[in-house]
C-alpha positions as CSV (number, residue, x, y, z in Angstrom):
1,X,97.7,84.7,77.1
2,X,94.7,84.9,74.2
3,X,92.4,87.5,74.0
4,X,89.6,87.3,72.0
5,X,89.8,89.4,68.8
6,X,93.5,90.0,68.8
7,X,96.1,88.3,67.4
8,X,99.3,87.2,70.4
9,X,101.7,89.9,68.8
10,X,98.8,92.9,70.0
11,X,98.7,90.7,72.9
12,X,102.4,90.9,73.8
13,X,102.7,94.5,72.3
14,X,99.7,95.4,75.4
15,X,102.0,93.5,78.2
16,X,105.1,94.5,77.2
17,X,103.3,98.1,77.3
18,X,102.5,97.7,80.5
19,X,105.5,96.7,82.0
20,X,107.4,98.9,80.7
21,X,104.6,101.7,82.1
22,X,105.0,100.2,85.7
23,X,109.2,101.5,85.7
24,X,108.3,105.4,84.6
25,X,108.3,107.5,87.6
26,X,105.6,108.2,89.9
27,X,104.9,111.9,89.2
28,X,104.2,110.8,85.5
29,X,101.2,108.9,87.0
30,X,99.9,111.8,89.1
31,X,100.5,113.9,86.1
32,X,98.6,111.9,84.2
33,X,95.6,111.7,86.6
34,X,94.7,115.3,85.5
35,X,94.1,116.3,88.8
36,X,93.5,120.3,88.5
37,X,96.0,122.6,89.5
38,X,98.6,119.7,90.0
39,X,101.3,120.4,87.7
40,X,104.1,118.1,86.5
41,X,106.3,120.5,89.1
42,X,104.0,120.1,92.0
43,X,103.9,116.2,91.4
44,X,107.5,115.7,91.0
45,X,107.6,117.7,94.6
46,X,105.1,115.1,96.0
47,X,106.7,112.6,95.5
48,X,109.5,113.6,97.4
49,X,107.0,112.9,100.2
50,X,105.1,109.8,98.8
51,X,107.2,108.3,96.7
52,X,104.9,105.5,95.6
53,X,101.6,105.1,95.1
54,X,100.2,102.7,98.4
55,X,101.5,105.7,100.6
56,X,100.5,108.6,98.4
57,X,96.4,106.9,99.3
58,X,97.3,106.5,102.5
59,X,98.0,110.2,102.6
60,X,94.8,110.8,100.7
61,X,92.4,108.2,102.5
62,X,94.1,109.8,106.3
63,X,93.0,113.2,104.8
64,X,89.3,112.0,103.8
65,X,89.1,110.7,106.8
66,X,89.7,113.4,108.8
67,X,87.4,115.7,106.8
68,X,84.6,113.7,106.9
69,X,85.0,113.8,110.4
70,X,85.5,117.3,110.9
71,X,82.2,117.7,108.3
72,X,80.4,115.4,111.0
73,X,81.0,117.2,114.0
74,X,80.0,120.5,112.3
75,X,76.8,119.3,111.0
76,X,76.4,118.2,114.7
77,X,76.3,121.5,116.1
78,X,73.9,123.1,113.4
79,X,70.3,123.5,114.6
80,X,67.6,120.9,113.4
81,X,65.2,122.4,110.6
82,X,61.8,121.2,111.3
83,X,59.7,120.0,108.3
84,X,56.4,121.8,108.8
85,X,54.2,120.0,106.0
């Protein structure tokens, strides 16, 4: 593979980086998402529950789902605010 401006060792060097990033375990990517509050601890726990990443956004796109739908039918029994301009 070339990329423009590096030389094939950087190349190789990036892909071998990556491959090698694809075998750590889970929790290290949630970890590194710096997601507030979630701790190395709390995403080791996770992933006893999503143990890869397609199910982990399952879990969160389920959950989105359902709040946005819950944020719906509360903003459907609020009263309408006339505009008087």
């Amino acid at each position: 593979m070339k990329l423009e401006g590096f030389k094939e060792k950087t190349v190789n060097n990036i892909l071998n980086a990556i491959e090698a990033s694809k075998k750590k375990p889970f929790a290290n990517l949630l970890t590194a998402l710096g997601i507030p509050l979630l701790s190395s601890v709390k995403a080791q726990k996770l992933t006893n529950f999503y143990p890869d990443l397609t199910s982990f956004l399952n879990a969160v796109e389920m959950v989105l789902s359902e709040t946005q739908t819950t944020l719906l039918q509360d903003q459907a029994k609020l009263p309408e605010v006339q505009n008087n301009e």
